[in-house]
C-alpha positions as CSV (number, residue, x, y, z in Angstrom):
1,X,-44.1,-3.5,18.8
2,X,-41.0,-2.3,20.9
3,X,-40.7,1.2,21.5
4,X,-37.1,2.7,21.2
5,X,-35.0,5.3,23.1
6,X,-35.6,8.4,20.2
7,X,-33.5,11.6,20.8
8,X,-36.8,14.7,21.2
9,X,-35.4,16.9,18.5
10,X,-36.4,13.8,16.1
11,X,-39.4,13.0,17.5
12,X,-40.1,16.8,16.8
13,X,-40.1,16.1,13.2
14,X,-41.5,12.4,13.4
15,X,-44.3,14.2,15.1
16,X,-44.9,17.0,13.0
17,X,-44.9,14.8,9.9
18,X,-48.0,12.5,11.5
19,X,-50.0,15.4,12.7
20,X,-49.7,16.7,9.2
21,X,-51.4,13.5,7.9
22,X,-48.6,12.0,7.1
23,X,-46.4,8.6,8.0
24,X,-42.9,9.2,9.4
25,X,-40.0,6.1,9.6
26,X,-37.1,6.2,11.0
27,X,-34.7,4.2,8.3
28,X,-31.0,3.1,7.1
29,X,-28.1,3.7,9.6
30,X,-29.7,5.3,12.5
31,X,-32.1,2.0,12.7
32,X,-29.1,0.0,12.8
33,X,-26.7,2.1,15.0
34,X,-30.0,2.0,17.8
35,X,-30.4,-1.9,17.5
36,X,-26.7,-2.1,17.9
37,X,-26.8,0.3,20.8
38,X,-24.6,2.6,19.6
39,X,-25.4,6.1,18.9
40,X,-26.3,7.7,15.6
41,X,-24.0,10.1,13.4
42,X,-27.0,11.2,12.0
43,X,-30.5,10.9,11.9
44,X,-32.6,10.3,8.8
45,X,-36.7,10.1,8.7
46,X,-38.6,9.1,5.3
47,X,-42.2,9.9,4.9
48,X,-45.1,9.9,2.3
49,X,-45.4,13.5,2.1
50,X,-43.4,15.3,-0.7
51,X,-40.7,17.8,-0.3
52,X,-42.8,20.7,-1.5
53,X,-45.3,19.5,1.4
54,X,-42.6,18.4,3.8
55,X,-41.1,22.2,3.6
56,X,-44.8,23.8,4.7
57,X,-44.4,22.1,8.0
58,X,-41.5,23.1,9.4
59,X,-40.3,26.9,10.4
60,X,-36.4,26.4,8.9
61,X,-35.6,24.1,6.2
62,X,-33.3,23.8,3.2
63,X,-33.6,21.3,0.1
64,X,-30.7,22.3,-2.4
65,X,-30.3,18.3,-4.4
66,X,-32.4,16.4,-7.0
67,X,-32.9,13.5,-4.4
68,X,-36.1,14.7,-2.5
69,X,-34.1,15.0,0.6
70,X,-35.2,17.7,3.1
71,X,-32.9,19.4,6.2
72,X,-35.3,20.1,9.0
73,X,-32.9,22.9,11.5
74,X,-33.5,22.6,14.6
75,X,-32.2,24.1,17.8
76,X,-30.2,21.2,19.4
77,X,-26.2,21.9,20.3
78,X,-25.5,18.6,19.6
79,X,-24.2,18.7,16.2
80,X,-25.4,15.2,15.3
81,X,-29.3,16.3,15.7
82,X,-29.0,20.6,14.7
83,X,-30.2,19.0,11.2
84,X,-32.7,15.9,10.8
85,X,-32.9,15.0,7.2
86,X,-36.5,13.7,5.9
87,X,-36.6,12.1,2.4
88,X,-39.6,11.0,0.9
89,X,-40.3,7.5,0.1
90,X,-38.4,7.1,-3.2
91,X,-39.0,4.5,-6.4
92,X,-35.7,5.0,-8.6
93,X,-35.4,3.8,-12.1
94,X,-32.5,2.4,-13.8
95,X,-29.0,3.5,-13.1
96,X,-27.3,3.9,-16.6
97,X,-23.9,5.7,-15.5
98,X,-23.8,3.2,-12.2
99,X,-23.9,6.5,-10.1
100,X,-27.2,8.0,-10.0
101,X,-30.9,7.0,-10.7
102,X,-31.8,8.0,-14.5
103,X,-35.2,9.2,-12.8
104,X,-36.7,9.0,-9.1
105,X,-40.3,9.0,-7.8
106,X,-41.7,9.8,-4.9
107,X,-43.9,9.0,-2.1
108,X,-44.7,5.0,-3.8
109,X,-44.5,3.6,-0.6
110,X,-42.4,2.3,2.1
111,X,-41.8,-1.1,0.2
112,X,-40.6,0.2,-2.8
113,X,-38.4,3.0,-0.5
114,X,-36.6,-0.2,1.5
115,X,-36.3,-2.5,-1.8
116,X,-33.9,0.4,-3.4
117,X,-31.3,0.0,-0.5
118,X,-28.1,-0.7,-0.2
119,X,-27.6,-3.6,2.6
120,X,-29.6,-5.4,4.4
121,X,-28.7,-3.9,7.8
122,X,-29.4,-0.7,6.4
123,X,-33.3,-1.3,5.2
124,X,-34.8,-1.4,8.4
125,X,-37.2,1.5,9.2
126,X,-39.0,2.4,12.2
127,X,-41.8,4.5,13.2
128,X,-42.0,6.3,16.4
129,X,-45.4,7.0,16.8
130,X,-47.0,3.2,16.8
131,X,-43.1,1.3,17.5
132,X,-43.9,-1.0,14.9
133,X,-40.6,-2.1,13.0
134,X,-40.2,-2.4,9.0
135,X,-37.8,-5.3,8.5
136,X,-38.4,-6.4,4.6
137,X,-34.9,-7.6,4.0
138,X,-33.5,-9.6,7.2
139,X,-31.7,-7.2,8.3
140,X,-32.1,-7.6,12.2
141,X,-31.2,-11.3,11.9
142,X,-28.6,-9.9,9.5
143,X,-27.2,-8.0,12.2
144,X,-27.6,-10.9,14.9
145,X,-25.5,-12.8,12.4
146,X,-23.4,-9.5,11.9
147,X,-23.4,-9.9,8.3
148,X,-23.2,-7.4,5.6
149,X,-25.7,-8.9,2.8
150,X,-27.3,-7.2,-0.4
151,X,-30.7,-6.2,-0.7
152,X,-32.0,-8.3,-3.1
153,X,-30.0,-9.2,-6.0
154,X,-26.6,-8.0,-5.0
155,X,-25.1,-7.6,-8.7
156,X,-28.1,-5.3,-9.2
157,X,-27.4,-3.3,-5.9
158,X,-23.5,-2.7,-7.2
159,X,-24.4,-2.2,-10.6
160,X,-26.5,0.5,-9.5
161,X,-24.0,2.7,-7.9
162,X,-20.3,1.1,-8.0
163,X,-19.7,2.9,-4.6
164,X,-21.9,0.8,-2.7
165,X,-19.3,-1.8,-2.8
166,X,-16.6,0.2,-0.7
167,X,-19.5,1.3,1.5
168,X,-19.7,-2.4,2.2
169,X,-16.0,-2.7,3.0
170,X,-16.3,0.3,5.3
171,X,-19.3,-1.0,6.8
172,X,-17.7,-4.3,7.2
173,X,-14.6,-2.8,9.1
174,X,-16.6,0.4,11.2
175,X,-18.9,-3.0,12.6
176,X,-16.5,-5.6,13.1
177,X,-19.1,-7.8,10.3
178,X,-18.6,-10.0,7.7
179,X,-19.3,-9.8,4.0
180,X,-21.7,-12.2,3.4
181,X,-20.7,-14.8,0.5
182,X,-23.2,-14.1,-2.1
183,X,-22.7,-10.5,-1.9
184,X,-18.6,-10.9,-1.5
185,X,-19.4,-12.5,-4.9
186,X,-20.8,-10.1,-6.8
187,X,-18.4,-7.3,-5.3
188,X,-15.7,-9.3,-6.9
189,X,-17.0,-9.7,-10.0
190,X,-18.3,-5.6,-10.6
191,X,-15.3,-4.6,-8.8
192,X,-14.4,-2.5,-12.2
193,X,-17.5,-0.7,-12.2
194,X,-16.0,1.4,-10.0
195,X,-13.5,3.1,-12.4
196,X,-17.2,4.7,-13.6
197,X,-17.1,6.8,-10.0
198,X,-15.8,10.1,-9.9
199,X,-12.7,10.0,-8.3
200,X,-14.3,12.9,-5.4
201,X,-16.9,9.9,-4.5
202,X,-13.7,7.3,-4.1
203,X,-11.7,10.0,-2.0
204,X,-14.6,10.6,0.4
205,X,-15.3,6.6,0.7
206,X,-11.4,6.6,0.8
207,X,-11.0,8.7,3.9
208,X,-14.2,7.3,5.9
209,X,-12.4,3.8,5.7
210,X,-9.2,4.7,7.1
211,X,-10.8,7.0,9.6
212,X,-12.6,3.2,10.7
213,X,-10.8,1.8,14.0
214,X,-9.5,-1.6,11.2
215,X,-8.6,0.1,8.4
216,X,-6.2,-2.5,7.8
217,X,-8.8,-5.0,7.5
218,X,-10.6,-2.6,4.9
219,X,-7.9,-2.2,3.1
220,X,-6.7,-5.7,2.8
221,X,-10.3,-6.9,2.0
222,X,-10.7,-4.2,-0.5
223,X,-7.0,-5.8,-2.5
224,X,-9.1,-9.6,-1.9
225,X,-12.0,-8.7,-3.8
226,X,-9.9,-6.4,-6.3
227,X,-11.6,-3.0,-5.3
228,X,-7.9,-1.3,-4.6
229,X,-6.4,-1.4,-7.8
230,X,-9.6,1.2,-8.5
231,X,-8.7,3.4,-5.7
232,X,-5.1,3.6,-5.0
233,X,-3.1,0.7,-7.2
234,X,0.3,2.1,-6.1
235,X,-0.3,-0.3,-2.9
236,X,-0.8,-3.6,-4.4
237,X,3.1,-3.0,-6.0
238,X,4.5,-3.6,-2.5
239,X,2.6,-7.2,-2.6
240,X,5.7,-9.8,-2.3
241,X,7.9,-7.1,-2.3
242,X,10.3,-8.4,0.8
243,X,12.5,-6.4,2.6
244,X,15.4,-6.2,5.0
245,X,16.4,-7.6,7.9
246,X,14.5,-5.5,9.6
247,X,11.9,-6.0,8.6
248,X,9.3,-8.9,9.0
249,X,6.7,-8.4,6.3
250,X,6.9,-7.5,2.4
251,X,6.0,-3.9,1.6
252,X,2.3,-4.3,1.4
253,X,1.6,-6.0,4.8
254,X,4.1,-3.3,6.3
255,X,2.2,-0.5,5.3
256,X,-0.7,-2.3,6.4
257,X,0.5,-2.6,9.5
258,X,2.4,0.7,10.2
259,X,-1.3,2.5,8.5
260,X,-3.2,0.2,11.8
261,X,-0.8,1.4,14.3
262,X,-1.8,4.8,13.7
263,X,-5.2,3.7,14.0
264,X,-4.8,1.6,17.0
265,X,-3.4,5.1,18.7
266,X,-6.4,7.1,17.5
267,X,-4.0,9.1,16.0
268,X,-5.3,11.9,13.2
269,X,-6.1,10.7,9.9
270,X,-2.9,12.4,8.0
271,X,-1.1,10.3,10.1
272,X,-3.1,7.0,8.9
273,X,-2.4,8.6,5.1
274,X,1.0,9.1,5.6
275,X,1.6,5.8,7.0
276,X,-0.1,4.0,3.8
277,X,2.0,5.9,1.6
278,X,5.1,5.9,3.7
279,X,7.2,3.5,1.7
280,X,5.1,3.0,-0.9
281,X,8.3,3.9,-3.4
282,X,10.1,0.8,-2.6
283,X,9.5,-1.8,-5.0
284,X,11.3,0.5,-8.1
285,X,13.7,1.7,-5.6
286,X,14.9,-1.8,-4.2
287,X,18.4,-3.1,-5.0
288,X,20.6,-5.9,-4.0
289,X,23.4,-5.1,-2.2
290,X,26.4,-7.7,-2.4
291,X,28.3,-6.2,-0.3
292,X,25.5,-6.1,3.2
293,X,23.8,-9.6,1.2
294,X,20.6,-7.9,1.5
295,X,18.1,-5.7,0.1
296,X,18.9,-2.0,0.0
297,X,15.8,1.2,-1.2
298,X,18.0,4.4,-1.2
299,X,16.1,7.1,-2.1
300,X,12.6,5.7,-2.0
301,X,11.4,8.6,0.2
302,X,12.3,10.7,-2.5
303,X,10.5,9.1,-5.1
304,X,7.8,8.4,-3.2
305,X,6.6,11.5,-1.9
306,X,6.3,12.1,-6.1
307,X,4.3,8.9,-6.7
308,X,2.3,9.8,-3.3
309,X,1.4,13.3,-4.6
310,X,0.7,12.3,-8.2
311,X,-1.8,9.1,-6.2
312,X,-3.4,11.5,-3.6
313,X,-4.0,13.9,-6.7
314,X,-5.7,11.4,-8.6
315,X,-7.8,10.9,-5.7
316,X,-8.9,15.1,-5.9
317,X,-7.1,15.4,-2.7
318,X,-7.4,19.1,-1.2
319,X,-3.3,20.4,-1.6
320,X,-3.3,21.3,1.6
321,X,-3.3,17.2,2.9
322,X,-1.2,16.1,-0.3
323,X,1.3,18.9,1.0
324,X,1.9,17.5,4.1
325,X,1.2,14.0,3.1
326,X,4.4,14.2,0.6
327,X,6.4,16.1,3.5
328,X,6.2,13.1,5.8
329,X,6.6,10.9,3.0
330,X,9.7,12.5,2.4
331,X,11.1,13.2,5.8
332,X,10.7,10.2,7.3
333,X,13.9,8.3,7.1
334,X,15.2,11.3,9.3
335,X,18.3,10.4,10.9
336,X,17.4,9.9,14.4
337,X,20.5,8.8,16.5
338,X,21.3,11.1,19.5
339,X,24.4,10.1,19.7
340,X,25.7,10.9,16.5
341,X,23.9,14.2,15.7
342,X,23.2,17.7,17.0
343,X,20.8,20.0,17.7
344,X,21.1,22.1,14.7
345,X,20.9,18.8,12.7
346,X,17.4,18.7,14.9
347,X,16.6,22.4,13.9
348,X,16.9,21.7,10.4
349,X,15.0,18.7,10.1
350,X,12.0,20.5,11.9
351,X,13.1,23.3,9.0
352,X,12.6,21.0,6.3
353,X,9.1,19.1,7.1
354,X,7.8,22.0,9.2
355,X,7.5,23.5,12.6
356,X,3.6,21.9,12.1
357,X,4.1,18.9,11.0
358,X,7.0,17.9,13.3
359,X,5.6,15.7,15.8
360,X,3.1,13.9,13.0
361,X,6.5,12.8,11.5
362,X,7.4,11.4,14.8
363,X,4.5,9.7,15.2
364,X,4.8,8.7,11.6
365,X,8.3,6.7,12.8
366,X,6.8,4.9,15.9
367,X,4.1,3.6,13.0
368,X,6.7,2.8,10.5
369,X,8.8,0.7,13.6
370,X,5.7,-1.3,14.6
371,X,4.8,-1.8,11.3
372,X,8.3,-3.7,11.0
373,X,7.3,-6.3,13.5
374,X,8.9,-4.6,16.0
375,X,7.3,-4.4,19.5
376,X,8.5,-1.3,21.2
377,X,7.4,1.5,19.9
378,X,9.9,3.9,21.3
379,X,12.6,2.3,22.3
380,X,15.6,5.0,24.5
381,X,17.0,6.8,21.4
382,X,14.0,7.5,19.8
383,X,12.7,9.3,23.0
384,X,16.1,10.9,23.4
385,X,15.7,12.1,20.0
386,X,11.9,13.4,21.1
387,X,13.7,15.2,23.7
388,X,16.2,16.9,21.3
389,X,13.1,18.0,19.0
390,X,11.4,19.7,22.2
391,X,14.7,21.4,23.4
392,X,15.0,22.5,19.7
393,X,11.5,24.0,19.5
394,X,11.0,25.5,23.0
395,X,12.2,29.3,22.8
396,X,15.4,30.2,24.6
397,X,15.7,32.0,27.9
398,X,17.1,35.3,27.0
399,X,17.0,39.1,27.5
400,X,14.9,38.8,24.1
401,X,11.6,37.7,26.5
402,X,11.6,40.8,28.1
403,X,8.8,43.3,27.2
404,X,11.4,45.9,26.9
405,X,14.7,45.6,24.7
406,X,18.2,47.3,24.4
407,X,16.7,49.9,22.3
408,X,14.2,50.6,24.9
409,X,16.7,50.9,27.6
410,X,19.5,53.1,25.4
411,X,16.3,55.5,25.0
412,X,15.4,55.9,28.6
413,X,19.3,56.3,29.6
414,X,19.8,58.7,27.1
415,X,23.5,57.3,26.7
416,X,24.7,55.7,23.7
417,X,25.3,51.4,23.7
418,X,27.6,50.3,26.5
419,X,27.9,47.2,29.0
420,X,25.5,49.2,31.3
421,X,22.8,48.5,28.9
422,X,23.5,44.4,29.0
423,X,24.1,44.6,32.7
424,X,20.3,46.4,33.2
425,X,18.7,43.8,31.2
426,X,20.0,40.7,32.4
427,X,19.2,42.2,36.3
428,X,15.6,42.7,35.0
429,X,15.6,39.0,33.1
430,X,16.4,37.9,37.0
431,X,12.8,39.5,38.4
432,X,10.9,38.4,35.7
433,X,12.4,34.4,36.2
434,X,11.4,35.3,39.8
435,X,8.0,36.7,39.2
436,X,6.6,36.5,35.7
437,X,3.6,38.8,36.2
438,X,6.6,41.9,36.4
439,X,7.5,41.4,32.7
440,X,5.5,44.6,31.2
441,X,6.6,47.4,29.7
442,X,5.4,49.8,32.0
443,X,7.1,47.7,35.6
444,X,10.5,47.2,33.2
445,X,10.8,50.9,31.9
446,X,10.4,52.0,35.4
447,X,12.6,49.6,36.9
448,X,15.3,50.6,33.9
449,X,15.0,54.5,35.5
450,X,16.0,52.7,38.8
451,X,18.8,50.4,37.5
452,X,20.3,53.7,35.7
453,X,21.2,55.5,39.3
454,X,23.1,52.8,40.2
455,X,27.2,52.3,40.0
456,X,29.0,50.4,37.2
457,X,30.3,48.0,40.0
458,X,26.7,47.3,41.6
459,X,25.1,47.2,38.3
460,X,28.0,44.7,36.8
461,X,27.0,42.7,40.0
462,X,23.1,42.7,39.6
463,X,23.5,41.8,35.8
464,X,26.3,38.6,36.4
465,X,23.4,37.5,39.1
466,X,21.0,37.7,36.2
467,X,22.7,35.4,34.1
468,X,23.4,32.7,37.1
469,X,19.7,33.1,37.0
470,X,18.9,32.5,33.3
471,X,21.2,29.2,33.5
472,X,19.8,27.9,36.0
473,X,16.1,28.3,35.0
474,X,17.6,26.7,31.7
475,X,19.0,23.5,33.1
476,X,15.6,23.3,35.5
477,X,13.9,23.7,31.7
478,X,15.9,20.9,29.7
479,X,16.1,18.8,33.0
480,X,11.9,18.7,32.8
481,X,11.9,18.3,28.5
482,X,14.4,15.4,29.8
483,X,11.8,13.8,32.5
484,X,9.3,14.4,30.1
485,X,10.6,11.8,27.6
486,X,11.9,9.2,29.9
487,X,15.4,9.8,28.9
């Protein structure tokens, strides 16, 4: 019996279960997550007690689905234990739709709760209060081996519930295992199953893969054992689809590659979206061009961020991510030389795709480069251009910071619109440069009822200092943007 290192908030509920007369395991990913060291996203118990009984002996609970499973709230601040979920043991019957037992019983017993489980690595249970460990399956030599193997008859398991066979490719990619040959198998062969999954179910598996640190292993492994054509089949069209020049890999491996980069940075998952879809318009848009004697794809941004909209909202995609998902499809052949634009060009590009999304679609190019084989990901221009995009989006230094305006100032003076008023508010721009903390409305409108005593030829003087000012706290400004980005 070996005794593991069990959080207190669920040993709370492991506890309260067995001084209610009842047995309490510890089971699936939690088990495996502690034998691999690693901590738990969640923590799930399973016990003989029923959910009715279950409910009586804790304070706060909620059950609100047909699978017996029980949220015990507790008090914790870490978000991963506030809820512990109990489920009692479970006996399901046959799975006619492939996504849900036809009926369920509960509290059989442990044996029949571990024999109904996905993977082996998953049907290991453990109970705090004696330390004995419930390993029908294999599953800790499974995860010496780091294998993902079916429980039982893997045909069976998939035919079950079709998703389990992403949740393997997931699995397979969040552990750095291998599917296990029997069970790679079987996933081949009821890969069409899955078109019997509601396409919500596919999304969330979807999203959980790419979120993996490899989802360019899971998604290349999901194409080998046909699982992608079910889940987003406008990927395999860039297989053998070769490029350019510039390019080192046909369409598929590219986004592959440019989708891993964003990955590899730990960079948001939109950005791992984007990146799959980026060019995924290619293959209809490609032409040979006698004239370079090479491929050319004008317009496949266009077209894509249509084929990536009508994909992501196949998928049940919330609008909000296919939004900005088609924006960065469709910006990001941006034309990026420094040399040859300006900043307007800048401010319009940021126009087009979106003061928000901006810096995603940078990040979206430094994928899309990598993802050509190149090795530097930003090479001068591009952090030129960087530096462009800040100076574009920073806000100007100008009498229009001021917590006072000409309007202000006309009022207090009680004169009508003259140079005075321009002079008075670049002299207060100069103290509030000096000392930020001055810029209020009650320090300026004071200062304005000095200003106003002076002469024209004083005032004219203060106000030509101002601007010296504002220039040169704009130069120090763009001078940092410039450090900033190396350039």
């Amino acid at each position: 019996m070996t005794k593991l290192a069990i959080p207190k908030e669920v040993l709370l509920v492991a506890d309260g279960l067995e001084n209610a007369g009842f047995e309490a395991y510890l089971v699936g990913g939690c088990v495996r997550d502690i034998i691999l060291e690693k901590k738990p996203k969640d923590w799930d118990l399973t016990t003989n007690a029923t959910p009715e009984e279950i409910q009586k002996i804790f304070p706060e609970t909620f059950y609100e689905n047909t699978y017996g499973t029980v949220g015990v709230v507790g008090e914790s601040e870490d978000p991963t234990l506030k809820v512990i979920e109990v489920t009692p043991y479970r006996k399901e019957g046959t799975y006619s739709d492939a996504r849900r037992p036809d009926t369920v019983e509960f509290g059989i017993s442990l044996e029949e709760d571990l024999k109904r489980r996905d993977f082996t690595v998953n049907a290991i249970a453990y109970r705090p209060k004696t330390g004995e460990m419930v390993d029908l399956h294999g599953g800790h030599e499974d995860i010496k081996k780091r294998l993902i193997k079916a429980v039982g008859n893997p045909s069976t398991r998939f035919q079950e519930d079709a998703l389990r066979m992403m949740r393997g490719v997931r699995l397979s990619a969040e552990l750095g295992f291998a599917i296990e040959q029997e069970t790679a198998e079987a996933l081949h062969a009821n890969a069409p199953q899955l078109e019997k999954i509601s396409k919500e179910r596919i999304r969330d598996e979807f999203i959980r893969i790419l979120e993996t640190a490899t989802p360019m292993q899971a998604i290349f492994l999901s194409h080998k054992l046909g699982l992608l054509k079910y889940i987003a089949p406008d990927i395999e069209r860039g297989i053998g689809i070769g490029q350019n020049q510039a390019h080192s890999f046909d369409v598929f491996e590219h986004l592959l590659r440019a989708m891993q980069h964003a990955a590899d940075k730990e960079w948001p998952f939109i950005i791992r979206l984007a990146a799959l879809f980026h060019d995924i318009s290619k293959p209809e848009t490609r032409r040979w061009s006698d004239e370079k004697k090479d491929w050319t794809f004008h317009g496949h941004e266009v077209v894509g961020a249509r084929v990536a909209k009508r994909a992501l909202q196949d998928l049940k995609f919330a609008n909000e991510i296919i939004e900005k998902t088609t924006k960065l499809v469709r910006w990001h052949m941006f034309f990026s030389d420094p040399d040859k634009i300006t900043l307007s060009a800048v401010r319009r590009m940021i126009v087009n795709v979106g003061q928000e999304n901006i810096w995603d679609l940078l990040n979206l190019r430094i994928c899309d480069r990598i993802g050509t084989g190149r090795p530097k990901e930003q090479p001068f221009r591009f952090r030129k251009y960087k530096s462009m995009v800040d100076e574009a989006l920073r806000d100007p230094i100008s009498v229009a910071m001021l917590a006072v305006n000409g309007e202000s100032v006309i009022k207090i003076l009680g004169e009508k619109p003259g140079p005075r008023v321009g002079w008075i508010l670049h002299a207060l721009l100069e103290e509030v440069l000096e000392d930020p903390k001055k810029n209020t409305k009650e320090y300026l409108e004071e200062k304005v009822q000095i200003l106003s005593l002076m002469e024209d030829s004083a005032l004219k003087e203060m106000g030509e200092e101002g601007k010296k000012a504002r220039e040169k706290a704009e130069e120090k400004e763009l001078e940092e943007i410039r450090a900033k980005h190396h350039v």
